[in-house]
C-alpha positions in Angstrom: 94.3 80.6 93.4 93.0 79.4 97.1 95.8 80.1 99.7 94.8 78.4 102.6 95.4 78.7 106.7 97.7 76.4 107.0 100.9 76.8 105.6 102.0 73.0 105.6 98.3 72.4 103.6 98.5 70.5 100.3 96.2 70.6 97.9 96.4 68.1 94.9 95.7 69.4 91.8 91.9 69.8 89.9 92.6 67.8 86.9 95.4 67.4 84.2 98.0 70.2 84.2 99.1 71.2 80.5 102.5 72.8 80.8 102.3 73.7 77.3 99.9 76.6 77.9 101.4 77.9 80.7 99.7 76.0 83.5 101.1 75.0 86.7 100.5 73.1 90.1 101.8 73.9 92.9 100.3 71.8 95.9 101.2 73.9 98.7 101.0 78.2 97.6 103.3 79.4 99.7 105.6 77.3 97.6 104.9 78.9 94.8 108.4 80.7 94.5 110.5 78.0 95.7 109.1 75.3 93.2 110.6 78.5 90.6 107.2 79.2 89.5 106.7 82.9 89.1 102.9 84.6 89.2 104.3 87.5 87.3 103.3 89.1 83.7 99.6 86.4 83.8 97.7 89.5 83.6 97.8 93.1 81.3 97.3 96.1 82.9 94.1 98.0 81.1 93.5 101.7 81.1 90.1 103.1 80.5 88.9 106.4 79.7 85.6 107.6 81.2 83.6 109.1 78.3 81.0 111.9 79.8 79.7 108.9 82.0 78.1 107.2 79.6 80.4 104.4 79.2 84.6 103.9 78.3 87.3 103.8 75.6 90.0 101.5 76.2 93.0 103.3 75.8 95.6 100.4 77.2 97.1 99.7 74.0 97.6 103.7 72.8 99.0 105.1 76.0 101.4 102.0 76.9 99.8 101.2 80.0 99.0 97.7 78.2 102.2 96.1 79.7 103.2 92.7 80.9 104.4 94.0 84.2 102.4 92.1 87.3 100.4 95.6 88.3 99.3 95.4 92.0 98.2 99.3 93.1 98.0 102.5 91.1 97.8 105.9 92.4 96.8 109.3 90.1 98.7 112.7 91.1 99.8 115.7 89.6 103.4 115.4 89.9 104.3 118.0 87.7 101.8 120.5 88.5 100.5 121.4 85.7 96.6 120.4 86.2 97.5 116.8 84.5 97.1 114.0 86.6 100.1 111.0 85.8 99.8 107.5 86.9 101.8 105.7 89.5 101.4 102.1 89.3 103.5 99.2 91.7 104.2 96.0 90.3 105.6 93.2 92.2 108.4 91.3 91.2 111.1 93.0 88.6 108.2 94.0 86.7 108.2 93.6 82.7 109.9 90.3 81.1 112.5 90.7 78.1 113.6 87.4 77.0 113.7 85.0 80.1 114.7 88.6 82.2 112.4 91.1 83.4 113.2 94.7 83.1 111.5 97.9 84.2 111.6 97.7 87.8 108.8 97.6 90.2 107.5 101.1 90.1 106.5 102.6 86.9 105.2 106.3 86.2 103.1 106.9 83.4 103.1 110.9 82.1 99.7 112.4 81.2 100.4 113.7 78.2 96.6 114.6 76.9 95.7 118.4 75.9 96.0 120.2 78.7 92.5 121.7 79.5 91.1 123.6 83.1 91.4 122.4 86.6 91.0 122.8 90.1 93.0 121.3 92.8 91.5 121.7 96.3 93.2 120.7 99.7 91.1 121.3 103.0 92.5 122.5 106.4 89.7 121.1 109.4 89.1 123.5 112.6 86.6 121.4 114.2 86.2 118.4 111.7 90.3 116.8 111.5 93.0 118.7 110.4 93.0 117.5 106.6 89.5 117.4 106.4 89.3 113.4 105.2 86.2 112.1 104.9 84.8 115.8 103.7 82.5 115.8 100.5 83.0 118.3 98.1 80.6 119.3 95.0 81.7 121.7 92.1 78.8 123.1 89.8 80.4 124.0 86.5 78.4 125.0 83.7 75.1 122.9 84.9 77.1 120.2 85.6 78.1 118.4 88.9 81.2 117.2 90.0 81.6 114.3 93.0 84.5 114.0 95.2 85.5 112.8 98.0 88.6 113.3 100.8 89.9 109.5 101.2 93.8 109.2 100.6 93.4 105.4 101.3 91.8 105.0 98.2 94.1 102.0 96.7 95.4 98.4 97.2 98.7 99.3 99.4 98.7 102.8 98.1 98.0 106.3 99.3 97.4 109.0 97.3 97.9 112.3 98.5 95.3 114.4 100.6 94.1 116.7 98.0 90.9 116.4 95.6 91.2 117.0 91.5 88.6 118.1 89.2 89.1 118.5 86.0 86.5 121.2 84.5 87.6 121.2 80.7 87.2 124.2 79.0 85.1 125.9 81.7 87.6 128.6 83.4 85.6 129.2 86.6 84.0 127.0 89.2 80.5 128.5 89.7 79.9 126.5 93.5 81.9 124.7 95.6 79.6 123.3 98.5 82.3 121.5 101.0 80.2 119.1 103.3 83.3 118.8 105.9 83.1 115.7 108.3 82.0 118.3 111.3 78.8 118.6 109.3 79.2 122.4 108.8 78.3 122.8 105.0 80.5 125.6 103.2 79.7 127.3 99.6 82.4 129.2 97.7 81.2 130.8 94.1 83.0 131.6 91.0 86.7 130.4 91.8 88.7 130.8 88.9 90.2 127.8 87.7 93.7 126.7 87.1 95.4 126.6 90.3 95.7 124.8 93.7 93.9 126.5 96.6 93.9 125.5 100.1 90.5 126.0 101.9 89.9 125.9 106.2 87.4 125.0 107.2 84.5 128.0 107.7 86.7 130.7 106.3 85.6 132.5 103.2 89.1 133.3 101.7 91.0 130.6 99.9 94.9 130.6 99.8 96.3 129.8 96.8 99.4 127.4 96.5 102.2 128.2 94.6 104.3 125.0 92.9 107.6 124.2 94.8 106.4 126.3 98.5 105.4 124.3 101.0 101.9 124.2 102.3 100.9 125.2 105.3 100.3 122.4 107.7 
């Protein structure tokens, strides 16, 4: 779908409209709601599952993520603090469609619920780079391995996810390096962090401060 400029544009349609499939014209877009057309439930959410980068198992249909609900932004956090990250998807409109209803509301949470296996979660405190260190690149070496991330809440359509970085390290209980590339351009290496916890690390300081669930975090 074209929206144009204009809001008073009208477009007439391509070719013959068969309503019996589910197609519809409207001429003008922004109409789209008042002609009681609804854009919602055209397209199933997917969920893929990364398989040690060498390609993807699509997982929609066994974790229930394949739903009808019109999915516009999804953010992943660990919102029970347990190492798992769960899924927080938006959907516009009332979300999945029972009968000629839809049900579910606009915000659904999806629970991790795969083995639970070893993690690290990392938030950064900047001195001279900014305060929460976005925009900082951080490595983790575990067990010849590398792992990529990098500090960018912003990292979703209308969503925010929060300012801390995940790696998931599987059944390696110790990070062997962690080389911070902070936005100030001072590089910092930590070795052999034990896994399982959330730390917080500022900028050039050697000691880490771990984070225990439901304190506060030092700003």
């Amino acid at each position: 779908m074209a929206q144009p400029y204009r809001r008073g544009a009208r477009v007439s349609a391509p070719g013959k409209i068969d309503p019996g499939i589910g197609e519809f014209w409207v001429e003008n877009p922004w109409e789209i709601t008042s002609a009681g057309h609804n854009l919602s439930n055209n397209e199933r959410q997917r969920l893929y599952l990364n398989h040690q980068g060498r390609g993807f198992f699509d997982l929609s249909y066994l974790s229930g993520a394949d739903a009808e609900g019109d999915g516009r932004s999804v953010v992943a956090a660990d919102l029970r603090n347990n190492g798992r990250l769960d899924l927080i998807v938006r959907k516009v409109g009332g979300g999945i469609k029972v009968g000629d209803k839809y049900a579910g509301g606009a915000l659904t949470i999806y629970e991790n619920q795969f083995p639970r296996r070893h993690y690290l979660e990392l938030s950064l405190r900047g001195r001279t780079s900014n305060r929460l260190g976005i925009g900082a690149r951080v490595t983790a070496s575990v067990k010849g391995l590398s792992l990529l991330r990098e500090m960018y809440p912003i990292n979703s359509y209308r969503s925010q996810a929060p300012a801390r970085l995940h790696f998931g390290l599987g059944d390696a209980a110790v990070v062997d390096r962690l080389t911070i590339r902070w936005p100030s351009g001072r590089e910092q290496v930590l070795v052999d962090l034990p896994a399982d916890r959330h730390i917080v690390v500022e900028e050039g300081q050697e000691a880490v401060e771990a984070v225990v669930p439901g304190t506060t975090i030092r700003p």
